[in-house]
C-alpha positions in Angstrom: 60.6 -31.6 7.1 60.3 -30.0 10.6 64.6 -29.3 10.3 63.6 -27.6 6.8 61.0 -25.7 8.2 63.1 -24.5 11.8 65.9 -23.4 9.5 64.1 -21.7 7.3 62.3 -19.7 10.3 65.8 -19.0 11.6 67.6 -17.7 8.7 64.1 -15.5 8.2 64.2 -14.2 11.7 68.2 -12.9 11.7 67.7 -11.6 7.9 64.8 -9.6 9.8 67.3 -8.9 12.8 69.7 -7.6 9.7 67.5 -5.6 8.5 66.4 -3.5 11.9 69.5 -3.2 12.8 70.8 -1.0 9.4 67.4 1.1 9.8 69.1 3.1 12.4 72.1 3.6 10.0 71.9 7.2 8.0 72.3 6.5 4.3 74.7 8.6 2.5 72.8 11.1 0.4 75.6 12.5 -1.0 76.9 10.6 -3.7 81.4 10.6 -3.7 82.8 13.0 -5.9 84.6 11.2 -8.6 85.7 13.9 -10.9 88.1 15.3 -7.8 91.4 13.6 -7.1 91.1 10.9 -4.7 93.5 9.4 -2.3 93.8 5.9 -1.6 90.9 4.5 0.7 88.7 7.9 0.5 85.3 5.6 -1.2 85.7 3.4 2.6 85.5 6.9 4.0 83.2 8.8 2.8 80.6 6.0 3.4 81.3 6.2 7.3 80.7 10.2 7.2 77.6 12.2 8.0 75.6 14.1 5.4 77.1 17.1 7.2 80.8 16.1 7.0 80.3 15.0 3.6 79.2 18.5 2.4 82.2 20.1 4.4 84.7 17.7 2.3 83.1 18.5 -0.7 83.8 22.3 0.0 87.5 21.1 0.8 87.6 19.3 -2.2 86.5 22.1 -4.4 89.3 24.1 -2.9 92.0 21.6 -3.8 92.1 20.2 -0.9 91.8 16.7 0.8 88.6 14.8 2.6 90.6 13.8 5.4 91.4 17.6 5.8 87.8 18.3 5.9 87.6 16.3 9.1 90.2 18.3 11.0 88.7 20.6 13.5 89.1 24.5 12.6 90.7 26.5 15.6 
């Protein structure tokens, strides 16, 4: 019963560990743009962009362009 109750105590404490560690992680608030055409791999993507960058692609992607052209620096 003691093994039950250490394992159970463990598995709570790294889901908890889990947990704090995606708190820090910014949440995507803006949701991808299916209706524009998407290249291979651009969902993976657009999850790993800022709020900021994901506005900019969307302005990209309005003008016919790509996401991973939004990300290029403008000189």
């Amino acid at each position: 019963m003691v093994r039950l109750w250490d394992t159970k105590m463990a598995l709570l404490g790294f889901t908890a560990l889990l947990l704090s560690a995606c708190a820090d992680r910014q949440v995507s608030q803006v949701p991808l743009p299916w209706d524009f055409p998407l290249m291979p791999g651009d969902a993976a993507l657009w999850e790993t962009l800022t709020i900021e960058q994901q506005r900019r692609a969307l302005a990209f992607l309005s003008d016919g362009s790509t996401i991973r052209s939004s990300l290029i620096e403008d000189y």
